[in-house]
C-alpha positions in Angstrom: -5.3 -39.8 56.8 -6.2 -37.9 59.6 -9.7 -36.1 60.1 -8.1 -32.7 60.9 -6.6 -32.9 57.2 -10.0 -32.5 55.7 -10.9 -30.0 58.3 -12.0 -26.5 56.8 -9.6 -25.2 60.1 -6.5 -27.0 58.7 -4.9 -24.2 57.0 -6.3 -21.4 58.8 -2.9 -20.8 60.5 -1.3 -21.0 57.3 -3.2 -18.7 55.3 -3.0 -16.1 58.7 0.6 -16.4 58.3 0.6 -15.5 54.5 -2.2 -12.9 54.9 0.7 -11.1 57.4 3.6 -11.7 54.5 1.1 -10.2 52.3 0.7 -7.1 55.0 4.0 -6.8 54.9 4.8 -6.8 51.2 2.4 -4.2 50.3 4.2 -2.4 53.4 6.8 -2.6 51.3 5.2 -1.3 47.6 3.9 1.7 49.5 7.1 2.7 50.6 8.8 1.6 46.7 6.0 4.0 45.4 6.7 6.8 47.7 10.0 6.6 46.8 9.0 5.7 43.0 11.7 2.5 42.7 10.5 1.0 39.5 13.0 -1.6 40.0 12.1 -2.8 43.7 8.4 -2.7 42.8 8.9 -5.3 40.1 10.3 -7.5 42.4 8.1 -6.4 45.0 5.4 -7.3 42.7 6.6 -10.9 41.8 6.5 -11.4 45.3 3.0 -10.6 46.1 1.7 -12.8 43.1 3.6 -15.4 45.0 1.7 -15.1 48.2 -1.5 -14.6 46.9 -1.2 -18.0 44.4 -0.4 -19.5 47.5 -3.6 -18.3 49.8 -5.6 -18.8 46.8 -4.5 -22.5 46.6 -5.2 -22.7 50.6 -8.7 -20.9 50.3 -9.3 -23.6 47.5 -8.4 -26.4 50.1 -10.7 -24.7 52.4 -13.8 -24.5 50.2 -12.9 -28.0 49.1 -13.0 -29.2 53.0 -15.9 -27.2 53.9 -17.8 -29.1 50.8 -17.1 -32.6 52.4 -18.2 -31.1 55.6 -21.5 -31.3 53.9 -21.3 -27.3 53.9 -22.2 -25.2 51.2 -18.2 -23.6 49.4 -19.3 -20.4 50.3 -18.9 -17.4 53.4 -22.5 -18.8 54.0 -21.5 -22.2 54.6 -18.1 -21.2 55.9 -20.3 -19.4 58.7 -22.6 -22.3 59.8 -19.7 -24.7 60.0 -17.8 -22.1 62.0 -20.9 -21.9 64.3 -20.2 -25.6 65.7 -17.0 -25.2 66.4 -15.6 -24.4 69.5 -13.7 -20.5 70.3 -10.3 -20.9 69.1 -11.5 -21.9 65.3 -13.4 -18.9 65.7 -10.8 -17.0 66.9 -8.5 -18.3 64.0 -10.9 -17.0 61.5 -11.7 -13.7 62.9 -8.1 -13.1 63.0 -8.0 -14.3 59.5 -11.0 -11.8 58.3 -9.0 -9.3 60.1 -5.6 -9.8 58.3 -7.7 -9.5 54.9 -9.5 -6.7 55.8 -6.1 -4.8 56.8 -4.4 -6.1 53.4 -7.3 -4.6 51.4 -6.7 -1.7 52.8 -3.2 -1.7 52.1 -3.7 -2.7 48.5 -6.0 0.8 48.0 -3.8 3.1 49.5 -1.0 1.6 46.8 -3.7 1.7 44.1 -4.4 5.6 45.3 -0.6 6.3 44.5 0.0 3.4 41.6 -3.2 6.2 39.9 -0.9 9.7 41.1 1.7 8.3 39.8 0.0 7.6 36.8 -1.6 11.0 36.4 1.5 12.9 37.0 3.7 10.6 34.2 0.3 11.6 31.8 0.4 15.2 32.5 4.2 15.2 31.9 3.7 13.6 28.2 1.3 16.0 27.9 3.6 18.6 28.4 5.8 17.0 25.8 3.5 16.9 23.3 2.5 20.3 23.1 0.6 20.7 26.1 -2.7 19.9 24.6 -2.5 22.0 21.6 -3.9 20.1 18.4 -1.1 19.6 15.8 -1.3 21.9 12.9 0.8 20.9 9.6 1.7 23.5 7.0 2.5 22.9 3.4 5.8 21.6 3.9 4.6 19.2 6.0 6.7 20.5 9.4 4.3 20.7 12.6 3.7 24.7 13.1 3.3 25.3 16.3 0.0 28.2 17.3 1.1 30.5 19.6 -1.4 33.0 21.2 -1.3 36.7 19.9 -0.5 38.8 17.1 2.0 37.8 14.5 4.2 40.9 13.0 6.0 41.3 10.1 9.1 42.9 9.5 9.9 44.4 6.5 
């Protein structure tokens, strides 16, 4: 096997390259959410989960490397390996960090209109139910509904 296989830099162009799909998909759930296209955010969704299995298994691979490196599997020891290597590894995982850092970004701006949508389908409910008015039950049963004001009768 070749050394470079075990490197912790190995897959660094890969996972860049998957951190941009990811960019793009959630690109593409902010728009679905704007638009409110349940049916393209479902597919939408099953592709993210795909990409992000994927980076997973790379940062896995990574950690893994950076271990038989003699390196601790963590951003600490991901740091003082990165610090003997020469500029373009460097590069490679600044650009990385970058791509993250853009995605997580993403992923909170959809979360901010996932939680609108979510409020305004709560507050229509609401409205069905009764618009927050407990339910009262007469004799019979039957929901009477309270309204506000004086009740007359005629007779």
């Amino acid at each position: 096997m070749h050394p470079a296989q075990h490197s912790p830099a190995a897959g660094l162009s890969r996972e860049r390259e998957l951190a941009r799909q990811l960019q793009e998909c959630l690109q593409q759930e902010q728009a679905e959410l704007v638009r409110a296209d349940v049916a393209a955010l479902v597919q939408t969704a099953g592709r993210k989960s795909g990409i992000v299995d994927q980076m997973n298994l790379l940062a896995q691979a990574r950690m893994q490397a950076l271990a038989a490196a003699g390196h601790a599997a963590t951003e600490a020891g991901m740091l003082a390996w990165l610090a003997a290597q020469d500029d373009a590894v460097r590069a490679d995982w600044q650009a990385l960090l970058a791509a993250a850092a853009a995605g997580k970004e993403l992923n909170r701006t959809n979360g901010l209109l996932i939680h609108q949508h979510i409020s305004r389908n709560q507050a229509g409910l609401q409205a069905l139910r009764g618009g927050g008015q407990p339910a009262v039950y007469g004799r019979d049963g039957q929901q009477n509904v309270r309204t506000a004001g004086r009740s007359f009768v005629a007779g």
